[in-house]
N, CA, C and O atoms as a Tripos MOL2 file, in Angstrom:
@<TRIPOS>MOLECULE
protein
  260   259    65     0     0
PROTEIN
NO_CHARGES

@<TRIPOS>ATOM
      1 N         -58.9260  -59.0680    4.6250 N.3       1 UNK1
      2 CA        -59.6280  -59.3750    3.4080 C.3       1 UNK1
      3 C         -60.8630  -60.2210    3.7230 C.2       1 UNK1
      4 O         -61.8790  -60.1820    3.0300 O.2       1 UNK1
      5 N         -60.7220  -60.9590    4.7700 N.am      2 UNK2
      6 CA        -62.1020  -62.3670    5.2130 C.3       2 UNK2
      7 C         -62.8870  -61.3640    5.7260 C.2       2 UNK2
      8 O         -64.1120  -61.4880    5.6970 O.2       2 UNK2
      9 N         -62.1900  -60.0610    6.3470 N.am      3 UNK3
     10 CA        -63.4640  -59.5890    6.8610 C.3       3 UNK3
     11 C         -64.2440  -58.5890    6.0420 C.2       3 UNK3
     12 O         -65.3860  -58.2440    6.3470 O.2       3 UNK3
     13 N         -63.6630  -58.1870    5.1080 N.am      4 UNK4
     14 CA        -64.4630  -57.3250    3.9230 C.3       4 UNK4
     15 C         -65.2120  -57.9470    2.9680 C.2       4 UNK4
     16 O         -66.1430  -57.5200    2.2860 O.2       4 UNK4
     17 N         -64.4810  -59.4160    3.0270 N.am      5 UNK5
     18 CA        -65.2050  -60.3100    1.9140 C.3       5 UNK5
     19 C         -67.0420  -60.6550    3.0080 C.2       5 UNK5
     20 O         -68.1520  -60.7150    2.4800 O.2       5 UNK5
     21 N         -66.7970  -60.7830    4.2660 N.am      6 UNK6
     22 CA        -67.7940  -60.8440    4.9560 C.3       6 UNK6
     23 C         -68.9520  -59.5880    4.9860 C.2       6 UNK6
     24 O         -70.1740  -59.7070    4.8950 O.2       6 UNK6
     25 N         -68.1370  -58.3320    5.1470 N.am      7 UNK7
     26 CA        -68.9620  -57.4060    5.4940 C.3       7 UNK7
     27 C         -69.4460  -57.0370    4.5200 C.2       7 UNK7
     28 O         -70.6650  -56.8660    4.5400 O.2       7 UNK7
     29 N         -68.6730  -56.7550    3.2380 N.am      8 UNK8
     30 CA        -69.0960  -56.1680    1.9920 C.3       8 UNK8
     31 C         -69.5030  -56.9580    0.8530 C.2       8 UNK8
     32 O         -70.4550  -56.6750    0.1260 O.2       8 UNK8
     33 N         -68.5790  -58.1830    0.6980 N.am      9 UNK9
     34 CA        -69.2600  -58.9200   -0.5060 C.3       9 UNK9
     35 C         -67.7640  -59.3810   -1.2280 C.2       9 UNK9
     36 O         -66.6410  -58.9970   -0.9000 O.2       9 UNK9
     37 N         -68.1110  -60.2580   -2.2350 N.am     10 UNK10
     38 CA        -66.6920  -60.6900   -2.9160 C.3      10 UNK10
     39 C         -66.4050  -59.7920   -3.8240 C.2      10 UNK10
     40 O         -65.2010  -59.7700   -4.0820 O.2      10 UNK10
     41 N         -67.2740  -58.7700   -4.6210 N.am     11 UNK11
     42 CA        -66.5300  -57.8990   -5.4550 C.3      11 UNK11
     43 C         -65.5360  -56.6950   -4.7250 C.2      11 UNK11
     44 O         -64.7250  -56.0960   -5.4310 O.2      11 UNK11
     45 N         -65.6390  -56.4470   -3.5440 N.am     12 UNK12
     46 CA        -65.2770  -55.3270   -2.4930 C.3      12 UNK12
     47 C         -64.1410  -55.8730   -2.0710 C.2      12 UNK12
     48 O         -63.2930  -55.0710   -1.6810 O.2      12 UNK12
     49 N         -63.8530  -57.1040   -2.0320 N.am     13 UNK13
     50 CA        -62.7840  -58.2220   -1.1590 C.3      13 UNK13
     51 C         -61.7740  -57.6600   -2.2580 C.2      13 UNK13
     52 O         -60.8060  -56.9180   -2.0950 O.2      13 UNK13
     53 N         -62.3910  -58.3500   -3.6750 N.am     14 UNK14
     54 CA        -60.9690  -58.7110   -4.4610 C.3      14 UNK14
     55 C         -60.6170  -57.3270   -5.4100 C.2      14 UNK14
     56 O         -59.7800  -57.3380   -6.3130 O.2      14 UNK14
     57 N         -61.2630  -56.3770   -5.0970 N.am     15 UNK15
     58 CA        -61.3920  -54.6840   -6.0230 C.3      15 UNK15
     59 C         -60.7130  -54.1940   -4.3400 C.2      15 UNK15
     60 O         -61.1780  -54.4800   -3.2360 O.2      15 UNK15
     61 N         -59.7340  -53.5480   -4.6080 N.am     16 UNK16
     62 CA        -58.8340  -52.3240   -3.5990 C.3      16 UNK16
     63 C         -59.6950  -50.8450   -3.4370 C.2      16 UNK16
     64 O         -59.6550  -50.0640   -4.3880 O.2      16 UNK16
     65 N         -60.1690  -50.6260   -2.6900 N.am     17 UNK17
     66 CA        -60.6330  -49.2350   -3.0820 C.3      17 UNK17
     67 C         -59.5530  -48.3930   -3.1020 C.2      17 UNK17
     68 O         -58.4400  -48.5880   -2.6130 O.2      17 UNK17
     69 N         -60.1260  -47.0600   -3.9440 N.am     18 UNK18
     70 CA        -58.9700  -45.9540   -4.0820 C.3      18 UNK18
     71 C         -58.7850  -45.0250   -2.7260 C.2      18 UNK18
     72 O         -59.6040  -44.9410   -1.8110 O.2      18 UNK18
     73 N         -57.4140  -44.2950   -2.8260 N.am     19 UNK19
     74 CA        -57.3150  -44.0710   -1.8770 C.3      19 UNK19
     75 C         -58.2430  -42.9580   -1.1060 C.2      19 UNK19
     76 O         -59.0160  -42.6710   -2.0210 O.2      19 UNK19
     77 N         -58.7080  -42.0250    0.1950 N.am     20 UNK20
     78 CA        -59.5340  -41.4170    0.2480 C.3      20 UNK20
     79 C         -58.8470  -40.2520    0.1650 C.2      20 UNK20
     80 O         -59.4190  -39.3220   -0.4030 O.2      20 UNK20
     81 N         -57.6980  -40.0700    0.6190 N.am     21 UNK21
     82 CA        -56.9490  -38.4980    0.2240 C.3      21 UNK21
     83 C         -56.0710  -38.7350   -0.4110 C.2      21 UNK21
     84 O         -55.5120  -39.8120   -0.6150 O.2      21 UNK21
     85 N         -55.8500  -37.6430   -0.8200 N.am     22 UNK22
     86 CA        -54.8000  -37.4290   -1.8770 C.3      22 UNK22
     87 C         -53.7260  -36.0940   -1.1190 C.2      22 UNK22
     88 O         -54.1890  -35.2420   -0.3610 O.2      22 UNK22
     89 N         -52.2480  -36.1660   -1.5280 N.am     23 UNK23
     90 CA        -51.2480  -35.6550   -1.1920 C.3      23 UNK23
     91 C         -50.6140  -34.8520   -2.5550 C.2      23 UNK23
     92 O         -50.4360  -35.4700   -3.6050 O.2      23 UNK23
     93 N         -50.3840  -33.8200   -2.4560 N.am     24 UNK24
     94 CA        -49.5290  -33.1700   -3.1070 C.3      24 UNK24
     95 C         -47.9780  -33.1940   -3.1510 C.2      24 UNK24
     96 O         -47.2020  -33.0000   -2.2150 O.2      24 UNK24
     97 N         -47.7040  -33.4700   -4.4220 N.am     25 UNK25
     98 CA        -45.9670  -33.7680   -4.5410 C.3      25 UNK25
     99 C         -45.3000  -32.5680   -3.6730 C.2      25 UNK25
    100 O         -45.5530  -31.3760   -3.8470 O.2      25 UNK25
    101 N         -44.4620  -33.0580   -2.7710 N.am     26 UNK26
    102 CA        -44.0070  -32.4380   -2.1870 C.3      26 UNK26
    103 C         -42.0530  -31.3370   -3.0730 C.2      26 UNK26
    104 O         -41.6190  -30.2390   -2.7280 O.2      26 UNK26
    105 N         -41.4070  -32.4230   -4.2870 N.am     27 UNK27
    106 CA        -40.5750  -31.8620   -4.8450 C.3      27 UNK27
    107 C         -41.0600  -32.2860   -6.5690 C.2      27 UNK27
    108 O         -41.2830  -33.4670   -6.8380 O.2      27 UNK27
    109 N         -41.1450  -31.5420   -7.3050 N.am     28 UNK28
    110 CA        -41.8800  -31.0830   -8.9110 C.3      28 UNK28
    111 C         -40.4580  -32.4310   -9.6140 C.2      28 UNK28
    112 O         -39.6070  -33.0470   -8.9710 O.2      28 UNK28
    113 N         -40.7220  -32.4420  -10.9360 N.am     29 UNK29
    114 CA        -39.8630  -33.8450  -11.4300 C.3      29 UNK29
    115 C         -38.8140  -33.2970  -11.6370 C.2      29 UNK29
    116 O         -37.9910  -34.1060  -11.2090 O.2      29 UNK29
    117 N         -38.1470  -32.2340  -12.1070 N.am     30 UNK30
    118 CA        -36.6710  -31.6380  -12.1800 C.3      30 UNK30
    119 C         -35.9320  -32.1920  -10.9190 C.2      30 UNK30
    120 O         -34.8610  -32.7830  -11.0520 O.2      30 UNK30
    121 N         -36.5630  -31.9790   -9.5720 N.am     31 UNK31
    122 CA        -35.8660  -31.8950   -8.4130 C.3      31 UNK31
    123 C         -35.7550  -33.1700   -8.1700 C.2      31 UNK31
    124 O         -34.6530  -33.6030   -7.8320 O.2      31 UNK31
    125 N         -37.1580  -34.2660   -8.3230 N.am     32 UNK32
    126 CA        -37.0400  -35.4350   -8.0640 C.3      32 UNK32
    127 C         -35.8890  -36.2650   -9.4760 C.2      32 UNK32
    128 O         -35.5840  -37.4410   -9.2740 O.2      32 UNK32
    129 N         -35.4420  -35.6950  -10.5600 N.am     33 UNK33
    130 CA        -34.4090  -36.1090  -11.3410 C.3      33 UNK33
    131 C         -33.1290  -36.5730  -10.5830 C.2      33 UNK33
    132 O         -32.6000  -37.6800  -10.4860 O.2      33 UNK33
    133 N         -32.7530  -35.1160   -9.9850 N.am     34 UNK34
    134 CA        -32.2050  -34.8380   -8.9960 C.3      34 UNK34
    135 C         -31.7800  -35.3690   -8.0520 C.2      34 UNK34
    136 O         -30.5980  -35.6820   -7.9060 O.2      34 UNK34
    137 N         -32.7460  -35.5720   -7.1920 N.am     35 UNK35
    138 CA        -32.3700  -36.9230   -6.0640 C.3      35 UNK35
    139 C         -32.1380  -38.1230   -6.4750 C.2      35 UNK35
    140 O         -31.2270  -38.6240   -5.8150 O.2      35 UNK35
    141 N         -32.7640  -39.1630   -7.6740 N.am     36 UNK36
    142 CA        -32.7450  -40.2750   -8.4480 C.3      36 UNK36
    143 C         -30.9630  -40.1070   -8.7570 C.2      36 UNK36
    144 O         -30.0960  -40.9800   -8.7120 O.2      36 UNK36
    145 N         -30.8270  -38.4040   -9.1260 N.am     37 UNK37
    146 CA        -29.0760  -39.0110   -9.4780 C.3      37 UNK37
    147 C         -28.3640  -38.8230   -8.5250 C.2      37 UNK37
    148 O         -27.2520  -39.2110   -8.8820 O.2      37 UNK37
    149 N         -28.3060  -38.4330   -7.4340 N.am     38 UNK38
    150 CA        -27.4820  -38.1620   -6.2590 C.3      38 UNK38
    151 C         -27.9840  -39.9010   -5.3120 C.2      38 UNK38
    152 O         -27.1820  -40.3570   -4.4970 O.2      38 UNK38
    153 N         -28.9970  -40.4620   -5.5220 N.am     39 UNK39
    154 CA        -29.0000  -41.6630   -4.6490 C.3      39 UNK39
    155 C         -28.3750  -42.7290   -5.4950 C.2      39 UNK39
    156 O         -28.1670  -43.8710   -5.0850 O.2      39 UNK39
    157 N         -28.1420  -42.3840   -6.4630 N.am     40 UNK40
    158 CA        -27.5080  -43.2890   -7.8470 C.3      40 UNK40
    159 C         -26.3890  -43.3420   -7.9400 C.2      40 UNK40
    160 O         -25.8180  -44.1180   -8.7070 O.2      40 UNK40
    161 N         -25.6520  -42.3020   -6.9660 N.am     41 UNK41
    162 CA        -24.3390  -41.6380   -7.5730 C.3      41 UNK41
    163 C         -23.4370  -42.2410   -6.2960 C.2      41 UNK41
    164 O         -24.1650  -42.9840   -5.6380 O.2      41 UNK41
    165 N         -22.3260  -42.1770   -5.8330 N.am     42 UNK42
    166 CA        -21.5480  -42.5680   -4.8610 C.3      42 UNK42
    167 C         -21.4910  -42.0870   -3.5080 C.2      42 UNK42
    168 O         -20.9660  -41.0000   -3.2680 O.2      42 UNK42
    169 N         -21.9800  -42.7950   -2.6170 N.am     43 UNK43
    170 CA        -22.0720  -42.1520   -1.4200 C.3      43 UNK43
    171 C         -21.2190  -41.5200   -0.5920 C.2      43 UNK43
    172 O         -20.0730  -41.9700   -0.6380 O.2      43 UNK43
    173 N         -21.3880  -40.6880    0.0980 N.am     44 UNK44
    174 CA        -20.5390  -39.9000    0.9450 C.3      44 UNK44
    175 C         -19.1520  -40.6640    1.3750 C.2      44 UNK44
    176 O         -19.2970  -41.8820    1.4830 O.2      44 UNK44
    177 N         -17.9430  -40.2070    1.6180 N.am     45 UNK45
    178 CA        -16.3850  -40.7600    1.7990 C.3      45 UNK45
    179 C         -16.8540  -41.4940    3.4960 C.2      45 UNK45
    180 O         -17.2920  -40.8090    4.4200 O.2      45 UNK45
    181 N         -16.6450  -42.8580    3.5530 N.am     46 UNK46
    182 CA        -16.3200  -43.4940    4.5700 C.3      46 UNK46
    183 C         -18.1570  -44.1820    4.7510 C.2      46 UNK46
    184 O         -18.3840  -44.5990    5.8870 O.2      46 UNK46
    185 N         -19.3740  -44.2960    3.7260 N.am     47 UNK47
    186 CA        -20.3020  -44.5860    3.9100 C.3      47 UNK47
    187 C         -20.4680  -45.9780    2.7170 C.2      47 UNK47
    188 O         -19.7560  -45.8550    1.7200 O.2      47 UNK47
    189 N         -21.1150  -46.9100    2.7650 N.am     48 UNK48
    190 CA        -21.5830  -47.6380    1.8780 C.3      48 UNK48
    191 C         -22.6350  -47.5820    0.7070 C.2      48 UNK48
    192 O         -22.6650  -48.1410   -0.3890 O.2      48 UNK48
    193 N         -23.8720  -46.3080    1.6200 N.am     49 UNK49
    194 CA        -24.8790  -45.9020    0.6800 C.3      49 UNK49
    195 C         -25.4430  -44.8470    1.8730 C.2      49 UNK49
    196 O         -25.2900  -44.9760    3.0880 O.2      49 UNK49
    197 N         -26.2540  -43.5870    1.0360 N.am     50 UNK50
    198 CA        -26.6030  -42.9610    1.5780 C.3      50 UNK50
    199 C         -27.9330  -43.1140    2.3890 C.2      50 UNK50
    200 O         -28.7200  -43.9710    1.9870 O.2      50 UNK50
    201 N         -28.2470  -42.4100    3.4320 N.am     51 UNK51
    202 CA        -29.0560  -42.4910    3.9100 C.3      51 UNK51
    203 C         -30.5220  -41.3330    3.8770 C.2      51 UNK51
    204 O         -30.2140  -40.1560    4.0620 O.2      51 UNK51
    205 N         -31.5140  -41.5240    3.7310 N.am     52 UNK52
    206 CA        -32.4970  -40.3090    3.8620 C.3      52 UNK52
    207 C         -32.3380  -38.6360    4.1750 C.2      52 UNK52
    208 O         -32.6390  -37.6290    3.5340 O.2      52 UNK52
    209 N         -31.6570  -38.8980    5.5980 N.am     53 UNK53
    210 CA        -31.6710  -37.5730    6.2000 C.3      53 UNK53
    211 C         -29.7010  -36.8590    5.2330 C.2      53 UNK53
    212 O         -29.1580  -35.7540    5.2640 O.2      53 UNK53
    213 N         -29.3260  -38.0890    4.6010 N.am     54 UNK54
    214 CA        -28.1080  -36.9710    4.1490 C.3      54 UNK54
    215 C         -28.1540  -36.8280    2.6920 C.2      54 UNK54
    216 O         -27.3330  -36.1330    2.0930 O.2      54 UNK54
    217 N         -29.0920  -37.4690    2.1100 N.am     55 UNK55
    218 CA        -29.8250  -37.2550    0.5770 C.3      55 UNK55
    219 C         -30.6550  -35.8110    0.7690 C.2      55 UNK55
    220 O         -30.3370  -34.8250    0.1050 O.2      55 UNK55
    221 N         -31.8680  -35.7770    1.8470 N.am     56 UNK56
    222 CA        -32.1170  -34.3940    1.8470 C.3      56 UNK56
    223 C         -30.9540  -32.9890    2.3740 C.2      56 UNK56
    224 O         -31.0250  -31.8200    1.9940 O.2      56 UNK56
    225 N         -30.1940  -33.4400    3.0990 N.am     57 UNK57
    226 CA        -28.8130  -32.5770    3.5150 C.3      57 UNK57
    227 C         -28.1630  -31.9030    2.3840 C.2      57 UNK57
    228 O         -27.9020  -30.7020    2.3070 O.2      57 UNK57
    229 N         -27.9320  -32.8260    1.5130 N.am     58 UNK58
    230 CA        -27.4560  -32.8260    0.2950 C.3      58 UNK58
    231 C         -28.1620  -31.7520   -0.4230 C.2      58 UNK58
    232 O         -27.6510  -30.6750   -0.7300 O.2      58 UNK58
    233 N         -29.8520  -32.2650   -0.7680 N.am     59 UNK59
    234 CA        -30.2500  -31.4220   -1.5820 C.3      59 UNK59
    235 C         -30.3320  -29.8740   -1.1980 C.2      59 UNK59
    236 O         -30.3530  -28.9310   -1.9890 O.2      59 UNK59
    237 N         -30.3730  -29.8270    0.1970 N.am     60 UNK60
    238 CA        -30.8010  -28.3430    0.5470 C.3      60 UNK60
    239 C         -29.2380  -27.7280   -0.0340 C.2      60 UNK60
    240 O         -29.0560  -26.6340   -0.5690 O.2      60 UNK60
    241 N         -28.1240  -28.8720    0.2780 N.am     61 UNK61
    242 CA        -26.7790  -28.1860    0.0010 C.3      61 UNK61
    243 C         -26.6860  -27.4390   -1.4680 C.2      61 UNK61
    244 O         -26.2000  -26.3430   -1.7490 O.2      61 UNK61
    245 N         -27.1990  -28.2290   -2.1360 N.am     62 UNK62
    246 CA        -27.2410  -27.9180   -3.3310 C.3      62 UNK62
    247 C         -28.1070  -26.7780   -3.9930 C.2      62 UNK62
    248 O         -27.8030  -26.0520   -4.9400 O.2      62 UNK62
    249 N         -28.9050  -26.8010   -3.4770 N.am     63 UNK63
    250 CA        -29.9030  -25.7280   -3.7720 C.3      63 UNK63
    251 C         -31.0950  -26.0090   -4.4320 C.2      63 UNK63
    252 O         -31.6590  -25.1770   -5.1430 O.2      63 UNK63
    253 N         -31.6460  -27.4970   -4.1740 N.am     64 UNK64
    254 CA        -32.6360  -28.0880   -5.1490 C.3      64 UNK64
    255 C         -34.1730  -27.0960   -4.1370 C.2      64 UNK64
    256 O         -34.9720  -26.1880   -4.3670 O.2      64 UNK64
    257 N         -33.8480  -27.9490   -3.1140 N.am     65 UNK65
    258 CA        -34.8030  -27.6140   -2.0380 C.3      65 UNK65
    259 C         -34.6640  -26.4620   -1.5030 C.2      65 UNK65
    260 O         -35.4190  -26.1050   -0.6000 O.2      65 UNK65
@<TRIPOS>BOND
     1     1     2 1
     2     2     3 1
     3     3     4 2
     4     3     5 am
     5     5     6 1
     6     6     7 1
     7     7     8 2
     8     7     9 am
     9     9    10 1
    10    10    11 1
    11    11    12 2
    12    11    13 am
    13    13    14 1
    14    14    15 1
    15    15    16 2
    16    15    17 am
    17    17    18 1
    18    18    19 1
    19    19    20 2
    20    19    21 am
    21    21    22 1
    22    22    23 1
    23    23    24 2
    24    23    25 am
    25    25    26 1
    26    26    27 1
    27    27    28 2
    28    27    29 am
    29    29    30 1
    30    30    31 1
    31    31    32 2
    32    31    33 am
    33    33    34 1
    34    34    35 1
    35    35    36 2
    36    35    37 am
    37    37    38 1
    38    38    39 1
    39    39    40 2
    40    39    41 am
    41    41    42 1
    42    42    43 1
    43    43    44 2
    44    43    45 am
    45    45    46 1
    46    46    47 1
    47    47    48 2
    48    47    49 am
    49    49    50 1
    50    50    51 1
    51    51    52 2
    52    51    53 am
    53    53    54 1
    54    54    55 1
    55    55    56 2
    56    55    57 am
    57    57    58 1
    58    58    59 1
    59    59    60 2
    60    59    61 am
    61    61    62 1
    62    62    63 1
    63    63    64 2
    64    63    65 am
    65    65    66 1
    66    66    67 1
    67    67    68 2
    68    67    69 am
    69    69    70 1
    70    70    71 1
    71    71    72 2
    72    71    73 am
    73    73    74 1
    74    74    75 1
    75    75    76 2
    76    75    77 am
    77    77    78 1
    78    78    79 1
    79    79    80 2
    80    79    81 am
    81    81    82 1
    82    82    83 1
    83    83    84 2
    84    83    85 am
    85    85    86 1
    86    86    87 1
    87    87    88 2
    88    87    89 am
    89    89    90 1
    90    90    91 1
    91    91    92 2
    92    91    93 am
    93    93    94 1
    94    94    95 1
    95    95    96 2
    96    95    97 am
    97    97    98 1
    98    98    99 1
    99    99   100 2
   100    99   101 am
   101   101   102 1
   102   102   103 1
   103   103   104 2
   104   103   105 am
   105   105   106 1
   106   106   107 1
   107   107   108 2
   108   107   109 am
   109   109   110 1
   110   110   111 1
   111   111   112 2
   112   111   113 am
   113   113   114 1
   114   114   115 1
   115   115   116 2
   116   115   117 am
   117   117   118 1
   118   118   119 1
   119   119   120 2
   120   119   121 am
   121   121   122 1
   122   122   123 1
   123   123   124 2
   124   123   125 am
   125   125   126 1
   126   126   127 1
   127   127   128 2
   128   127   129 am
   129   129   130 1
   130   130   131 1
   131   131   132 2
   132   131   133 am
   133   133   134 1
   134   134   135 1
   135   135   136 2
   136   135   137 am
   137   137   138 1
   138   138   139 1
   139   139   140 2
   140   139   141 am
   141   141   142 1
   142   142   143 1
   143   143   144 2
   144   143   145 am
   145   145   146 1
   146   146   147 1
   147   147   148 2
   148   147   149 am
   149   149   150 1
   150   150   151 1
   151   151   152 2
   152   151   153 am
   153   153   154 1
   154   154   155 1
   155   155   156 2
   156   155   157 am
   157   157   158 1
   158   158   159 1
   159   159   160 2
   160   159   161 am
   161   161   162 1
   162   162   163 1
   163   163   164 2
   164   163   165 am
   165   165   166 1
   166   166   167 1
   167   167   168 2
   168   167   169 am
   169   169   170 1
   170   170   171 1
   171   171   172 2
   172   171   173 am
   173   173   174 1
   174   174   175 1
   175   175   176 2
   176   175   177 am
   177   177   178 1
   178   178   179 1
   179   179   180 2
   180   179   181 am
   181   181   182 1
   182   182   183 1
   183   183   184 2
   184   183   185 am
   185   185   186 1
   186   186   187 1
   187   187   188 2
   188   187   189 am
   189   189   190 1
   190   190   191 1
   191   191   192 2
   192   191   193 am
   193   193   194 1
   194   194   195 1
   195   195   196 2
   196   195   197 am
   197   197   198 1
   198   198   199 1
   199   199   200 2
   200   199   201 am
   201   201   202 1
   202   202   203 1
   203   203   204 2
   204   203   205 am
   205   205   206 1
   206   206   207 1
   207   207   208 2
   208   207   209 am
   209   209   210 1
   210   210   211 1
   211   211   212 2
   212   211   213 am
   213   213   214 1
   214   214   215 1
   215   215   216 2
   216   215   217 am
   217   217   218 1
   218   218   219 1
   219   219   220 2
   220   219   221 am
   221   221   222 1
   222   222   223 1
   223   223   224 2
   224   223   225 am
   225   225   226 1
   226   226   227 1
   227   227   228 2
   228   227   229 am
   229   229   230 1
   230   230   231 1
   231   231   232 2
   232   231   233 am
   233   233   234 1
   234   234   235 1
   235   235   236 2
   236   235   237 am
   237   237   238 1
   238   238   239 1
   239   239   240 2
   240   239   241 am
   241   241   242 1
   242   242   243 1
   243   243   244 2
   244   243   245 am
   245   245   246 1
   246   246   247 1
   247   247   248 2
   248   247   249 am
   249   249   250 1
   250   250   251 1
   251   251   252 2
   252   251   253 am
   253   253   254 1
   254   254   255 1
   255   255   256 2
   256   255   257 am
   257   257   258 1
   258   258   259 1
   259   259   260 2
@<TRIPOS>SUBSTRUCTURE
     1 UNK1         2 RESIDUE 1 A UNK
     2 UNK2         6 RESIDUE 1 A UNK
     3 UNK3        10 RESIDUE 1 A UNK
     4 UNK4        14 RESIDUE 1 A UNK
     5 UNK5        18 RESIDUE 1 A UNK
     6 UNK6        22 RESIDUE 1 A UNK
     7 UNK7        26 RESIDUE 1 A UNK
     8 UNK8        30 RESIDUE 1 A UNK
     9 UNK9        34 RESIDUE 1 A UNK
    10 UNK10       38 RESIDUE 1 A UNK
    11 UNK11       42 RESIDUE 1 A UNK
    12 UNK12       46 RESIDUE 1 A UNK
    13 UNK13       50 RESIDUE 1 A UNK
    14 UNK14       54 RESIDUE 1 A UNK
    15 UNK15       58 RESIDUE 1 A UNK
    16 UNK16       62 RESIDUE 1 A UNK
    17 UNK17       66 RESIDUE 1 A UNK
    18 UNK18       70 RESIDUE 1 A UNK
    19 UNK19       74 RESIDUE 1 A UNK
    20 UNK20       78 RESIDUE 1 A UNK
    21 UNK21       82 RESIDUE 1 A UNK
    22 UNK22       86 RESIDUE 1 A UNK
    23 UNK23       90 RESIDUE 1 A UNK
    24 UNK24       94 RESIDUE 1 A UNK
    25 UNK25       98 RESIDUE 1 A UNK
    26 UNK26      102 RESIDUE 1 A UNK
    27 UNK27      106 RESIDUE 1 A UNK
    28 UNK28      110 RESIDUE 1 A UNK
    29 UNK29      114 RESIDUE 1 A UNK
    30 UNK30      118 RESIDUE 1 A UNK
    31 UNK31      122 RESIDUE 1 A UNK
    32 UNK32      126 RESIDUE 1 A UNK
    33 UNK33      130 RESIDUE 1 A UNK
    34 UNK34      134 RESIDUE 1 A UNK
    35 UNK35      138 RESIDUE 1 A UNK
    36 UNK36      142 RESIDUE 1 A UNK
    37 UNK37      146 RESIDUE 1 A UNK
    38 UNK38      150 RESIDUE 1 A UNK
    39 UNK39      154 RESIDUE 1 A UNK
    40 UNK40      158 RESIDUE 1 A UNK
    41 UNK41      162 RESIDUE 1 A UNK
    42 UNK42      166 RESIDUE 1 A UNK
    43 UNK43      170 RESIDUE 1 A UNK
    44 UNK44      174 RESIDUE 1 A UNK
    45 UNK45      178 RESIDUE 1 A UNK
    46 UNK46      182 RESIDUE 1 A UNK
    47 UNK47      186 RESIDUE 1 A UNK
    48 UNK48      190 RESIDUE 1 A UNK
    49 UNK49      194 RESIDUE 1 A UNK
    50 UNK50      198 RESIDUE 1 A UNK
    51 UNK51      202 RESIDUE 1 A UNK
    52 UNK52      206 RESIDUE 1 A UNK
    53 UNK53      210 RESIDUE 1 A UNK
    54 UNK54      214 RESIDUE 1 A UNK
    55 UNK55      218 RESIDUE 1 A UNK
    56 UNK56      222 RESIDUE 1 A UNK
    57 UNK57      226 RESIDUE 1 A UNK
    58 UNK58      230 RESIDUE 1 A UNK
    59 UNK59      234 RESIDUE 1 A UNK
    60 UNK60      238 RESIDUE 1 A UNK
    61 UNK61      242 RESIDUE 1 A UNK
    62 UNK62      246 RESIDUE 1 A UNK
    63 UNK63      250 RESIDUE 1 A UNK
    64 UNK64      254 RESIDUE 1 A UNK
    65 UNK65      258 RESIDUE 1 A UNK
């Protein structure tokens, strides 16, 4: 930040610029419903909480993905 406030000025310091690319949703909001209730829901027998790679496991199981 000291060095943008240096190079650019104090309005540039304390304003974030936007980002320069942009990404396309990779799963549409039905699917992302979806995952919100399966990471919500009780994790796999002998686990505490699920992890990334068995939330997507899951979904392919299911047929979201």
């Amino acid at each position: 930040m000291r060095e943008r406030f240096v190079q650019k000025g104090l309005e540039t310091a304390l304003n974030r610029a936007k980002p320069s690319r942009f990404r396309n949703r990779v799963i549409d909001g039905e699917n992302e419903a979806h995952l919100i209730a399966l990471t919500c829901g009780n994790a796999s027998a002998g686990r505490s909480r699920c992890t990334l790679g068995l939330l997507g496991q899951r979904m392919v199981e299911l047929g979201y993905v």
